[in-house]
C-alpha positions as CSV (number, residue, x, y, z in Angstrom):
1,X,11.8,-38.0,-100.1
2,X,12.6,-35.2,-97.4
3,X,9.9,-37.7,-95.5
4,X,11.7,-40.7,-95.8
5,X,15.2,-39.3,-95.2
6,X,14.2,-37.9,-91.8
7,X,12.5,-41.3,-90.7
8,X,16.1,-43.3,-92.3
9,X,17.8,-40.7,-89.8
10,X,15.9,-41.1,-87.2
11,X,15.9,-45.4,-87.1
12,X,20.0,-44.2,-87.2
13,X,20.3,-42.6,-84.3
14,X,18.3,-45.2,-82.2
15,X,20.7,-48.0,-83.1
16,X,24.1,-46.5,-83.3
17,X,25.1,-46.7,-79.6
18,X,26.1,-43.5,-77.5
19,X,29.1,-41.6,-77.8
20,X,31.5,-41.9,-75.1
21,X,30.8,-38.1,-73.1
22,X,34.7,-37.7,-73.4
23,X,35.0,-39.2,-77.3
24,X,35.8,-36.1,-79.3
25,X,38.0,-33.8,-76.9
26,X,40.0,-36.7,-75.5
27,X,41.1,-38.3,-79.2
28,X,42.0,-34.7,-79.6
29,X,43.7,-34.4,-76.7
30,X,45.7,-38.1,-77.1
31,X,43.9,-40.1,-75.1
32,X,43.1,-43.8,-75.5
33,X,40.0,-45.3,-74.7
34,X,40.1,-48.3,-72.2
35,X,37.1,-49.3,-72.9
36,X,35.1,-50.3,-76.5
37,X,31.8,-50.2,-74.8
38,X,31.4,-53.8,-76.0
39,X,32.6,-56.1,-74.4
40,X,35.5,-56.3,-72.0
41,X,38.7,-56.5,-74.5
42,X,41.7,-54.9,-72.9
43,X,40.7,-56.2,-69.2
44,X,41.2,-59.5,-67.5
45,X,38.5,-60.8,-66.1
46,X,38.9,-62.3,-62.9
47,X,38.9,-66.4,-63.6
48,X,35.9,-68.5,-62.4
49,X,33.7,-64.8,-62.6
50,X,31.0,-66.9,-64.7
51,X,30.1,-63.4,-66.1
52,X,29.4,-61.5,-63.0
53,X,31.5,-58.4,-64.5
54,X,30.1,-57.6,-68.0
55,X,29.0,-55.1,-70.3
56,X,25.2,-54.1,-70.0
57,X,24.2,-50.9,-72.4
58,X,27.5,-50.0,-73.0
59,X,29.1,-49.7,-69.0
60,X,30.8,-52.3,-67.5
61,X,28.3,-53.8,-64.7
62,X,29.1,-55.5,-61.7
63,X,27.0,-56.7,-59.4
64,X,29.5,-58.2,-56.5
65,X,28.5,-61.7,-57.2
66,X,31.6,-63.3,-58.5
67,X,32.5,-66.6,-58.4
68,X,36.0,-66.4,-58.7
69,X,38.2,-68.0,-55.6
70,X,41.0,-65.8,-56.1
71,X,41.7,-62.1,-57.2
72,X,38.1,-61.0,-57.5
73,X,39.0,-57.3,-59.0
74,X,39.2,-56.4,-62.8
75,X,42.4,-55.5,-63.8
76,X,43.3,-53.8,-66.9
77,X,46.1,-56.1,-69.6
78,X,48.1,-53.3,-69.9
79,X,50.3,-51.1,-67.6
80,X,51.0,-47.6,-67.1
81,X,53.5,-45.4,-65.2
82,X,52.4,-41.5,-65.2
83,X,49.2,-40.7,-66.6
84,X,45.9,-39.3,-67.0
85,X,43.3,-41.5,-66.6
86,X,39.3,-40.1,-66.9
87,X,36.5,-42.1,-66.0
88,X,32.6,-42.2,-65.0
89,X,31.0,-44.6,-62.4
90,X,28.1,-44.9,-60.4
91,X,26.5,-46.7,-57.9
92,X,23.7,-47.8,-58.9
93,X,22.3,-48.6,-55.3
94,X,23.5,-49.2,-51.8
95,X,23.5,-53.0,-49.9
96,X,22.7,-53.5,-45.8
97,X,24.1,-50.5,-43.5
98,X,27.8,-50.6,-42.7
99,X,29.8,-49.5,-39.4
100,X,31.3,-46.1,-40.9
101,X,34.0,-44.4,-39.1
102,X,34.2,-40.2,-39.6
103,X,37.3,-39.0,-40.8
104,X,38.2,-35.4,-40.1
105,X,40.3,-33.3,-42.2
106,X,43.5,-34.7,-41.2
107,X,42.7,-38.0,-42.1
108,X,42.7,-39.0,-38.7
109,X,39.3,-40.7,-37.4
110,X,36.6,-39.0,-34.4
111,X,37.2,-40.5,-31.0
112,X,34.7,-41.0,-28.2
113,X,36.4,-39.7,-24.7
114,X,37.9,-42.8,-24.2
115,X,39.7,-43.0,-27.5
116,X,37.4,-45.2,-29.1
117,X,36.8,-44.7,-32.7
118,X,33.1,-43.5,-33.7
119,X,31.0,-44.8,-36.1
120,X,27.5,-44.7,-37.4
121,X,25.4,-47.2,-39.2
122,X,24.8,-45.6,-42.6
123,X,23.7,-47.2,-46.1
124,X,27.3,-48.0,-48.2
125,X,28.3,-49.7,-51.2
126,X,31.7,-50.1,-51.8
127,X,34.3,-50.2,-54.8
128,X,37.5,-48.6,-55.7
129,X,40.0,-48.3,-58.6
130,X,43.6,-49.4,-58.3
131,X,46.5,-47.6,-59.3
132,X,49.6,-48.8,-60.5
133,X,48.8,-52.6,-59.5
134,X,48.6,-52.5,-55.6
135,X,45.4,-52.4,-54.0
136,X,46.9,-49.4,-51.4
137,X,46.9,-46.9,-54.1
138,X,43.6,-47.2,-54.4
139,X,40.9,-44.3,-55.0
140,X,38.1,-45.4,-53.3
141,X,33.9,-45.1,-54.7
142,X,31.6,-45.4,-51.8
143,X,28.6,-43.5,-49.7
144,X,31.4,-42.1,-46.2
145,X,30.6,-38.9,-45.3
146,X,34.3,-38.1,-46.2
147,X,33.3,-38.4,-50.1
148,X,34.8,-40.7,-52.6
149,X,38.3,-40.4,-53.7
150,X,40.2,-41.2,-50.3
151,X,43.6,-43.7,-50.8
152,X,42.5,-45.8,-48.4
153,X,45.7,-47.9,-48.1
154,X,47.5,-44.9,-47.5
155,X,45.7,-42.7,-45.2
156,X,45.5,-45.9,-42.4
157,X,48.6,-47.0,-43.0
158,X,50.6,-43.8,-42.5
159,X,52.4,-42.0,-39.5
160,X,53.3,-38.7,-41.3
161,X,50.7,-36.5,-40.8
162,X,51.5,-34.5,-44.0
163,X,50.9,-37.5,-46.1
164,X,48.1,-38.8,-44.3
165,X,46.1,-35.2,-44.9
166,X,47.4,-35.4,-48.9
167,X,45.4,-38.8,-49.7
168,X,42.6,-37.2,-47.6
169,X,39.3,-35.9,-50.2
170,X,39.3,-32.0,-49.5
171,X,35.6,-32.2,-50.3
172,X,32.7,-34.5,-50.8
173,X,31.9,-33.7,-54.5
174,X,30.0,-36.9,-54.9
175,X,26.8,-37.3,-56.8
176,X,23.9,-38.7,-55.0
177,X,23.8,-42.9,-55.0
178,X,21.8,-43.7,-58.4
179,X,23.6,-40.1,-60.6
180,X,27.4,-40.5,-62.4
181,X,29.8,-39.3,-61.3
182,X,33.2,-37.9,-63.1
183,X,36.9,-39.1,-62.2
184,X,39.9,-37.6,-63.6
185,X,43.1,-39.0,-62.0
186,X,46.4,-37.3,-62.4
187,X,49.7,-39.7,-61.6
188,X,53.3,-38.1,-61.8
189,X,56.0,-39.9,-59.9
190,X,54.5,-40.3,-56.6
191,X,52.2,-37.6,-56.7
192,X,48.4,-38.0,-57.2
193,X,46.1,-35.3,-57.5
194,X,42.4,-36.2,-58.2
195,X,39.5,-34.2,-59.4
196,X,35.8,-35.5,-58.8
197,X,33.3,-33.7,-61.1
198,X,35.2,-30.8,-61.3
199,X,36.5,-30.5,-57.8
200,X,39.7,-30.9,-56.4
201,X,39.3,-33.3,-54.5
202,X,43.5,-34.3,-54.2
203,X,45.6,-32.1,-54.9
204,X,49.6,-33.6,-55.5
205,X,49.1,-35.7,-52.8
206,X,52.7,-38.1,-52.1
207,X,51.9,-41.7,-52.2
208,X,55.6,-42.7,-51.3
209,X,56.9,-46.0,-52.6
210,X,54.2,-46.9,-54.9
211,X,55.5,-49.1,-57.9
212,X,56.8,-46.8,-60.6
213,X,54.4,-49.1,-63.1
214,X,51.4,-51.2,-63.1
215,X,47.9,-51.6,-64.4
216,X,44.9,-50.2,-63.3
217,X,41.8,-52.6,-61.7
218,X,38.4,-51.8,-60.4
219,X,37.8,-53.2,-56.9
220,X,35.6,-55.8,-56.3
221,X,34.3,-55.7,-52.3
222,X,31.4,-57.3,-50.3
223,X,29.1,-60.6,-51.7
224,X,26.6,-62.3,-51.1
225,X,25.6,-64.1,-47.7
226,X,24.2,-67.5,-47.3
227,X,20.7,-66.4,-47.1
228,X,21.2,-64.4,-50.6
229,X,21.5,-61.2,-49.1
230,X,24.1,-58.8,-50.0
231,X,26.4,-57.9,-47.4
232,X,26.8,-54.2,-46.3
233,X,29.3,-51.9,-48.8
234,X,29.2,-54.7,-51.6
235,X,30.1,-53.3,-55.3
236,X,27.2,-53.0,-56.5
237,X,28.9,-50.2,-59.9
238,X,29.5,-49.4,-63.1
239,X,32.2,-47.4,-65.6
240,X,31.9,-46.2,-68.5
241,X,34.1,-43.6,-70.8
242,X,37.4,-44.8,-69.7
243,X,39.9,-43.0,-71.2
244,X,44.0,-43.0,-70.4
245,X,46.7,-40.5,-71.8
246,X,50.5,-41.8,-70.8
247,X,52.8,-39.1,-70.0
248,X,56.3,-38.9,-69.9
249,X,58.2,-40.4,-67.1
250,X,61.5,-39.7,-65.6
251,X,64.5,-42.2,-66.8
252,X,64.7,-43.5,-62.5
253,X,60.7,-44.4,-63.2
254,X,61.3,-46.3,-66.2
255,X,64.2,-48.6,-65.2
């Protein structure tokens, strides 16, 4: 009998599917998972996709192939104001070599003598998640020497030197290409802070005039080429263990 219980709970535990990593301290802790680790209820998947983003062994897979004509991202149904929002993604491998600028501490870019911006050919992939429903809040996941985490939109479209530093990672805390890696996103306001497998990698940084409300995507970037190539920094990525907790927001937010 003891036999046959231990082989019953052994054929158990290879068919019940993985725990989300967060499951049991974020229910806790009153967060809400985003994602069922089934199939892709709760998102909107981008129309004329045919399948390109899906669900393969419980993550959300994309492999940058879409074959929608319009917005090619994956946007969440629902929308949020301030919130805490955890997640895991990886790259699961890089595509071509891409032009990529250095970005120095400030947020400002390495010049040449002349002025001209430096960059190196370096292997990239290239993906994102959106905050709030505009593609300028958006955090980005790729391979730059400046690490992952960077608001694009705002650090090169941004005068103020204060700000510009704020949305720039203090460190690289990424994982190698291939590993997870670890997002937990804090959004008050129009202050972001961001931590990156346990470093600070933002820390209240002032996105000023992002929407007080919107949902949340994961960026779709790159293709394919004519000759079936990809081209360089495509999204080649996955997520998994997506888990939001709303937080109260001022009554000036909310109208």
């Amino acid at each position: 009998m003891r036999i046959a219980l231990l082989i019953v709970w052994s054929v158990s535990t290879l068919i019940l599917p993985p725990l989300p990593v967060f499951a049991e301290g974020e229910v806790e802790d009153g967060f809400v998972s985003l994602f069922n680790g089934k199939d892709l209820s709760g998102w909107k998947i981008p129309e004329g996709d045919n399948g390109h983003w899906k669900v393969v062994d419980s993550v959300i897979d994309y492999n940058a192939d879409t074959e929608a004509t319009g917005d090619k991202n994956l946007w969440s149904e629902n929308e949020y104001a301030d919130f805490i929002l955890k997640l895991d993604w990886r790259i699961k491998k890089t595509s071509g070599l891409y032009a990529t600028p250095i970005v120095l501490e400030d947020g400002s870019h390495l010049t040449d003598a002349t002025g001209k911006k430096l960059t190196i050919l370096r292997p990239n992939a290239d993906s994102g998640v959106y905050l709030r429903g505009t593609s300028k809040a958006q955090l980005n996941i790729w391979c730059w020497p400046i690490g992952s985490g960077e608001v694009y939109g705002y650090r090169n479209n941004q005068n103020d030197p204060e700000i510009r530093a704020g949305v720039t990672p203090k460190v690289n805390a990424d994982n190698p290409v291939g590993e997870w890696n670890q997002f937990e996103i804090i959004m008050i306001g129009d202050r972001l802070t961001l931590i990156l497998n346990n470093k600070m990698v933002l820390e209240n940084a002032q996105l000023p005039e992002i929407p007080a409300k919107g949902p949340i995507a994961f960026q779709h970037h790159g293709g394919i080429n004519k000759d079936g190539s990809y081209k360089p920094a495509s999204s080649l990525v996955q997520f998994r263990n997506i888990w939001i907790k709303e937080l109260p927001s001022s009554k000036s937010q909310q109208e």
